[in-house]
C-alpha positions, -999 to 999 in steps of 0.1 A, spaced: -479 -397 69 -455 -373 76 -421 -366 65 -395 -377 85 -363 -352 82 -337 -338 103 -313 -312 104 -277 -315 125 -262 -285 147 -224 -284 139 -210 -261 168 -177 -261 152 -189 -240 116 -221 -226 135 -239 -241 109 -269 -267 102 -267 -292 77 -297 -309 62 -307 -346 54 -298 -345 24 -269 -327 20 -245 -357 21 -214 -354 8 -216 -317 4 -183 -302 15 -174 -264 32 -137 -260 42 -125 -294 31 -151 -309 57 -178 -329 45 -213 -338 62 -225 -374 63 -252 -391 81 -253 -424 88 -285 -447 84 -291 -488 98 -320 -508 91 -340 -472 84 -332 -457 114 -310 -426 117 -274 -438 136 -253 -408 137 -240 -378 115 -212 -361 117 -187 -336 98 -152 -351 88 -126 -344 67 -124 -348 31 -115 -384 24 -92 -390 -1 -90 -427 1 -68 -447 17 -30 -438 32 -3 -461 43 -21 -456 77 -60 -472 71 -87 -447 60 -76 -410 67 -107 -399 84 -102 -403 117 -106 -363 127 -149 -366 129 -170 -345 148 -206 -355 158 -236 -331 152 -262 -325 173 -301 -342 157 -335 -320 155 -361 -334 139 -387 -319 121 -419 -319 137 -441 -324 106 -457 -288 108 -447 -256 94 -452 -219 106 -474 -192 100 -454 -182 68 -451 -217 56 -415 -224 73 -406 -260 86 -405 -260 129 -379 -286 141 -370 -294 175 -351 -266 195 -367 -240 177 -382 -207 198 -414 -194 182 -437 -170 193 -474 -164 182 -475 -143 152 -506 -121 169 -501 -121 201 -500 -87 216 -467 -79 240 -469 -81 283 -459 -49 298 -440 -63 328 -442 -42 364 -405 -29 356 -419 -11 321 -403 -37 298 -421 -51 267 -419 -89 267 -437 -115 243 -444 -151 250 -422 -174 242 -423 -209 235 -395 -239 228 -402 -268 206 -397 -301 224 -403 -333 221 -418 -343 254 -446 -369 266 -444 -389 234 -456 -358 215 -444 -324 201 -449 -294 227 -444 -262 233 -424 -252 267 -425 -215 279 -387 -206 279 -369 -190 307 -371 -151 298 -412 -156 289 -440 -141 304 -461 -172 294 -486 -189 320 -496 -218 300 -486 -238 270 -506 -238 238 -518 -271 224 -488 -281 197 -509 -292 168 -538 -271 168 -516 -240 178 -485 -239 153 -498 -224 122 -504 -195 140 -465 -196 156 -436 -176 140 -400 -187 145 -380 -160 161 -347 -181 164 -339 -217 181 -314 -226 206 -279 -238 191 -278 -202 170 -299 -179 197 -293 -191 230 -301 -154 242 -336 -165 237 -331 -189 264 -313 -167 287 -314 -132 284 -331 -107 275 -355 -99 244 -385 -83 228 
């Protein structure tokens, strides 16, 4: 069986936090995730409590993070691929496109179909998608889409 994790985008810090790292603070902010009947409910980065005011509970400034799970599989040097990553084939050799530009193939992690796949991204040369689970040893993530989004739209080699 595999493991089950998760990591949360915080677009306010830029930052992911990791199942895991509950209760671990950065700028008098602290990450929590929130767990019913074994199921993942929310997470979300609020401020430091320190208890109770005249007012009720004084964390009432939260911010909600954004999931990705982990797809159970690691890369080709051993790192964990979650959802919304961008990998690329560690051996693949570059398309030279008409204009003269280098460009690899690029794929994004998804969860799609009721199973983890690979979908060519925007700015990729790429005519077909690779088979998920028989394919991603051989992948290397180049970036992912909350801390690259150029991957997704622009340009890149």
């Amino acid at each position: 069986m595999r493991d089950v994790k998760f990591r949360f985008w915080d677009d306010l810090n830029n930052k992911f936090w990791y199942g895991g790292q509950e209760g671990e603070s950065e700028e008098n902010k602290t990450f929590q995730s929130y767990f019913k009947d074994g199921g993942l409910v929310g997470a979300l980065v609020e401020p430091v409590s320190y208890g109770i005011s005249q007012t009720g509970v004084d964390d009432y400034q939260e911010h909600r993070l954004i999931a990705s799970q982990f797809t159970g599989l690691k890369d080709k040097s051993g790192k964990e691929i979650y959802e919304g990553d961008v990998v690329k084939r560690a051996d693949d050799t570059p398309f030279r496109m008409e204009n003269g530009e280098i460009k690899f193939c690029t794929w994004l992690v998804e969860f799609k179909y009721a199973q983890w796949v690979f979908i060519d991204t925007p700015v990729s040369p790429a005519t077909s998608y690779p088979a998920f689970y028989s394919n991603a040893k051989y992948m290397e993530i180049i970036g992912n889409i909350y801390e690259n989004p150029e991957l997704l739209e622009g340009e890149h080699k």
